[in-house]
C-alpha positions as CSV (number, residue, x, y, z in Angstrom):
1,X,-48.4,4.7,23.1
2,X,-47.2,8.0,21.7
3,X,-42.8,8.1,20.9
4,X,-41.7,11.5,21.6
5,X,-37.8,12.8,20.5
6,X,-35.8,14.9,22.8
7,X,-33.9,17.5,20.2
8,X,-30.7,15.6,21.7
9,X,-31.6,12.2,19.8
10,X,-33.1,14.5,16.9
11,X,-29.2,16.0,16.5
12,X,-27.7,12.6,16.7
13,X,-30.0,11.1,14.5
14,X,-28.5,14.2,11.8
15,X,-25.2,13.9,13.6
16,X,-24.8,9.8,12.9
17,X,-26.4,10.3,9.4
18,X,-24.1,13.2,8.4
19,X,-21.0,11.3,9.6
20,X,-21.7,7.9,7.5
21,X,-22.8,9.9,4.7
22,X,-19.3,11.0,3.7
23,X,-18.8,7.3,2.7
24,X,-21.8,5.8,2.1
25,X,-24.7,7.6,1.2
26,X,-27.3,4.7,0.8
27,X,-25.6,3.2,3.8
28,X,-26.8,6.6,5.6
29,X,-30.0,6.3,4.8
30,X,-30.7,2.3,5.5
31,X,-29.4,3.0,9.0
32,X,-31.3,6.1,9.7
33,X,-34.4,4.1,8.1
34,X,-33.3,1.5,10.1
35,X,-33.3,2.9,13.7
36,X,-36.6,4.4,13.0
37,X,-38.1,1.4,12.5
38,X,-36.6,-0.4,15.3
39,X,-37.8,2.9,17.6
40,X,-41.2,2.4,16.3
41,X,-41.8,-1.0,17.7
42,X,-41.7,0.6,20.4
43,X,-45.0,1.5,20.7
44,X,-46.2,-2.0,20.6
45,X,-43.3,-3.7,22.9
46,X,-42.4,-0.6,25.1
47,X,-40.1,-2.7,27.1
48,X,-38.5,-4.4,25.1
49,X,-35.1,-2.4,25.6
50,X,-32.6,-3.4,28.2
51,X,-32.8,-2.1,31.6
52,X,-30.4,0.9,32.2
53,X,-28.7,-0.3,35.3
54,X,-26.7,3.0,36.4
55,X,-30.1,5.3,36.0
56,X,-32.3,6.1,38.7
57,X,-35.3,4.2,38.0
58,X,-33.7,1.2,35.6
59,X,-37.4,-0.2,34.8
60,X,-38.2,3.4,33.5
61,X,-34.9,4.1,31.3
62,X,-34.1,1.7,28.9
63,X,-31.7,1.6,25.6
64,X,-32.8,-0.4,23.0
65,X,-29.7,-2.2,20.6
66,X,-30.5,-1.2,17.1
67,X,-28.1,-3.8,15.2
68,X,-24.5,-1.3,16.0
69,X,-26.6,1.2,17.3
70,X,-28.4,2.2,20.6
71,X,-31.6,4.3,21.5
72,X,-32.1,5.2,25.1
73,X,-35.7,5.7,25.8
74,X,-37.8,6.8,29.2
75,X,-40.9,5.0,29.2
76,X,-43.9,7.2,31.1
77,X,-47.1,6.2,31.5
78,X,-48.5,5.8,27.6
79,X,-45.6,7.8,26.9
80,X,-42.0,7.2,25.4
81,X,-39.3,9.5,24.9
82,X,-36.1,8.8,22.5
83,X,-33.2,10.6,24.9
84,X,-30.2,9.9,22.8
85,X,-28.9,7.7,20.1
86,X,-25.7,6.7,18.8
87,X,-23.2,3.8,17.7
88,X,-22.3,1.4,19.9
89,X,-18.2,2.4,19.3
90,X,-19.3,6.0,20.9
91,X,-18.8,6.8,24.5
92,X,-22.1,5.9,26.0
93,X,-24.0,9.1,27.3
């Protein structure tokens, strides 16, 4: 199983990092370690996530809850692609 990034989860990724940085800098860098290595486990437990009601193909989309954060993934085939990421405070994409 092969993760893939979309350059949309790649900015938010720098765009959540960035934003807690101003306060906490090893805080930044735990939660950007953090949702890595929630993403990663992925590839073992590709459905593992939450089912994404509203999307076309719920089994397919999926966001995975990262302690306040959430990743929303496509599974395909031997294939998954991070879509988007961000806190769960943020308007939901």
């Amino acid at each position: 199983m092969s993760v893939t990034y979309t350059l949309e989860a790649i900015g938010d990724l720098v765009r959540l990092r960035e934003f807690i940085e101003i306060k906490n800098p090893q805080a930044a860098q735990r939660i950007a370690k953090d949702i890595i290595k929630g993403i990663k486990q992925l590839k073992s437990f590709p459905l593992m996530g939450v089912e994404v009601e509203e999307a076309p193909d719920p089994e397919m989309i999926r966001d995975l809850i990262i302690g306040n954060y959430i990743a929303r993934y496509l599974v395909h085939s031997n294939d998954l692609h991070i879509l988007r990421i961000w806190h769960h405070k943020e308007q939901r994409l």
